[in-house]
C-alpha positions in Angstrom: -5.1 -16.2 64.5 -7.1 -18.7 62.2 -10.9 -19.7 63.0 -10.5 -24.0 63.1 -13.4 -25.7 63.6 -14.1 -29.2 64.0 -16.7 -31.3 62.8 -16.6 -34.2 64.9 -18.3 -37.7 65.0 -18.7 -37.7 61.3 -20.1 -40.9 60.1 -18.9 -41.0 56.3 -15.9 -38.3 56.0 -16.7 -38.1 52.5 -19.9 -37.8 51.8 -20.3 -35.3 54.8 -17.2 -33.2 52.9 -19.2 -33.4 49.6 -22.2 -31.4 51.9 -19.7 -29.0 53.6 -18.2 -28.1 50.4 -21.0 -27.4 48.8 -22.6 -25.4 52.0 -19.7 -23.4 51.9 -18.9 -22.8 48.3 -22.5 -21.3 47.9 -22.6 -19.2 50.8 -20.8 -16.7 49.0 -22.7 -13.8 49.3 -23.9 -11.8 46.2 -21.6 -9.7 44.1 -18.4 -11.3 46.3 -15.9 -13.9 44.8 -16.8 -17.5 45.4 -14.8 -18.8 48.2 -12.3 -21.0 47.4 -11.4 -24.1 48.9 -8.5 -26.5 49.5 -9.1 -30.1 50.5 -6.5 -32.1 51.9 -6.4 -35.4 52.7 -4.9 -38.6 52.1 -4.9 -40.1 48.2 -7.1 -42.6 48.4 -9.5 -40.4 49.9 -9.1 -38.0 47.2 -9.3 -40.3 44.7 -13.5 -41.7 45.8 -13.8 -38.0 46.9 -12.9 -36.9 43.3 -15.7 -39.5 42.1 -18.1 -38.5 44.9 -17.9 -34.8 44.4 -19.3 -35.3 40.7 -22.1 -37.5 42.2 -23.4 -37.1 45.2 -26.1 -34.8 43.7 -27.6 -34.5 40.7 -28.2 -30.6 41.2 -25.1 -29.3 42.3 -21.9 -28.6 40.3 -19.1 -28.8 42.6 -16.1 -27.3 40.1 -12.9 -29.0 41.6 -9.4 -30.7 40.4 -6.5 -31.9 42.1 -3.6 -29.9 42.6 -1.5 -30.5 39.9 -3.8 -30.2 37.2 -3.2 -27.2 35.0 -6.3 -25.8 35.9 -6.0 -25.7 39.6 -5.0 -22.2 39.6 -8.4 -21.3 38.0 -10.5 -24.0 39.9 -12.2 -23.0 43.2 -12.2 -26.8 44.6 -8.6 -27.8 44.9 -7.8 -31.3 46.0 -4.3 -32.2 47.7 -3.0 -34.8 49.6 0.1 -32.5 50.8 0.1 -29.4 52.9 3.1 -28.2 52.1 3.0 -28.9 48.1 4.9 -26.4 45.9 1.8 -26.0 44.3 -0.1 -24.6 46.8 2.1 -22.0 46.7 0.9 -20.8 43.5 -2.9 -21.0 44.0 -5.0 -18.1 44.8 -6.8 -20.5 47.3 -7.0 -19.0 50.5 -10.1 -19.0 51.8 -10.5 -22.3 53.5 -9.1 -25.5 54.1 -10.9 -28.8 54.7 -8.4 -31.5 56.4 -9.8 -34.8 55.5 -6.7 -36.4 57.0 -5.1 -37.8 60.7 -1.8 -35.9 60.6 -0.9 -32.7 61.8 0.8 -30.3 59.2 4.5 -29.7 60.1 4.3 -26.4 59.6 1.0 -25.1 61.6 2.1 -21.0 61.2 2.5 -21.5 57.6 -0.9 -23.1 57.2 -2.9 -20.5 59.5 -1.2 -18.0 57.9 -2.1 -18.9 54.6 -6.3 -20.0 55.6 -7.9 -17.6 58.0 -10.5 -20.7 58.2 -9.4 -24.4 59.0 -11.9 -26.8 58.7 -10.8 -30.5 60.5 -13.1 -33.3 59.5 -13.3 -35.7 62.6 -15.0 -39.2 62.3 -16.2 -41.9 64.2 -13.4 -44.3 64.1 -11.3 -44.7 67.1 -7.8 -43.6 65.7 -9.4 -40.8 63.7 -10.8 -39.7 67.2 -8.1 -39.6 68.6 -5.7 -38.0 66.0 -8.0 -35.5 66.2 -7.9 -34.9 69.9 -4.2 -34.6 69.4 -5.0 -31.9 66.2 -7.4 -30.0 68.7 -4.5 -29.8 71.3 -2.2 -29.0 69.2 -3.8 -25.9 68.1 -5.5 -24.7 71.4 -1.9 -24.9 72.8 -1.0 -21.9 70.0 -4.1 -19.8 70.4 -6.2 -20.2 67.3 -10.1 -20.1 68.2 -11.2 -23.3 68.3 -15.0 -24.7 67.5 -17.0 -28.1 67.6 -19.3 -29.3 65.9 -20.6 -32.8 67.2 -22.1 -34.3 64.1 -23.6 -37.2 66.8 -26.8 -36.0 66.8 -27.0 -35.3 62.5 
C-alpha cells in the first residue's frame, strides 16, 4: 500500500508546491540518490509552475522539465499533466508524486504501484475541496494509509 498524504487548505497551490518540492528533493539523506519527483497537474498550472519553480527563490536550484523533454529521463523534477502518459513509463521517477490537479487517476493500482509516496495538494477553493474529499474517499475505500496536513493554520 502507498503512503498519500494530503496537504489540505493550501492557499496558493503553486507556490506551496515550489516549498514542498524543494523540502522534499533536499531531504535526501547523505550518500543516498536524490529523490525524484513527478508533478502532475493540469497544463496551465504547469506552465506558471514551470516559471515559478525557477523563481521563487533565489537560493535554490530546483532541476525539473516537463515530461516530454529529452532530458526527463535524467531530470529529477518531472512535470506532467497526464498520469497515465507513455512517457512515464520510461522514467526512472518513482519516488513521489505531487497531484496538483482535481481528478482522480483512472488507474489508482497502477499509480500506487508505481509511487510508494502520493502527495495530493488540496486548496482552499470550494470545488478543489471537494474533489479532494472525493480523492480522499476514494483511496481510504482501497486501504492506502492516509495523512492530513491542514495548511489552515501555516
Amino acid at each position: 500500500m502507498a503512503r498519500i498524504d494530503f496537504h489540505s487548505n493550501v492557499a496558493d497551490k503553486l507556490e506551496y508546491a515550489c516549498r514542498l518540492t524543494r523540502k522534499i528533493w533536499s531531504a535526501t539523506p547523505e550518500g543516498q540518490p536524490v529523490r525524484n519527483i513527478v508533478m502532475v497537474g493540469e497544463q496551465t498550472d504547469l506552465k506558471k509552475l514551470d516559471e515559478l519553480l525557477w523563481t521563487f527563490s533565489s537560493a535554490d536550484f530546483l532541476p525539473h522539465c516537463f515530461i516530454d523533454d529529452e532530458l526527463a529521463t535524467e531530470t529529477p523534477i518531472v512535470l506532467s499533466d497526464d498520469f497515465a502518459s507513455p512517457a512515464l513509463s520510461s522514467l526512472p521517477h518513482a519516488d513521489v508524486m505531487i497531484h496538483l490537479g482535481m481528478r482522480m487517476p483512472q488507474d489508482v493500482a497502477a499509480l500506487v504501484a508505481r509511487f510508494p509516496r502520493i502527495v495530493e495538494v488540496v486548496t482552499v477553493d470550494e470545488a478543489e475541496r471537494l474533489a479532494g474529499r472525493e480523492r480522499y474517499k476514494a483511496y481510504r475505500d482501497l486501504g492506502h494509509e492516509l495523512h492530513n496536513f491542514d495548511q489552515s493554520q501555516s
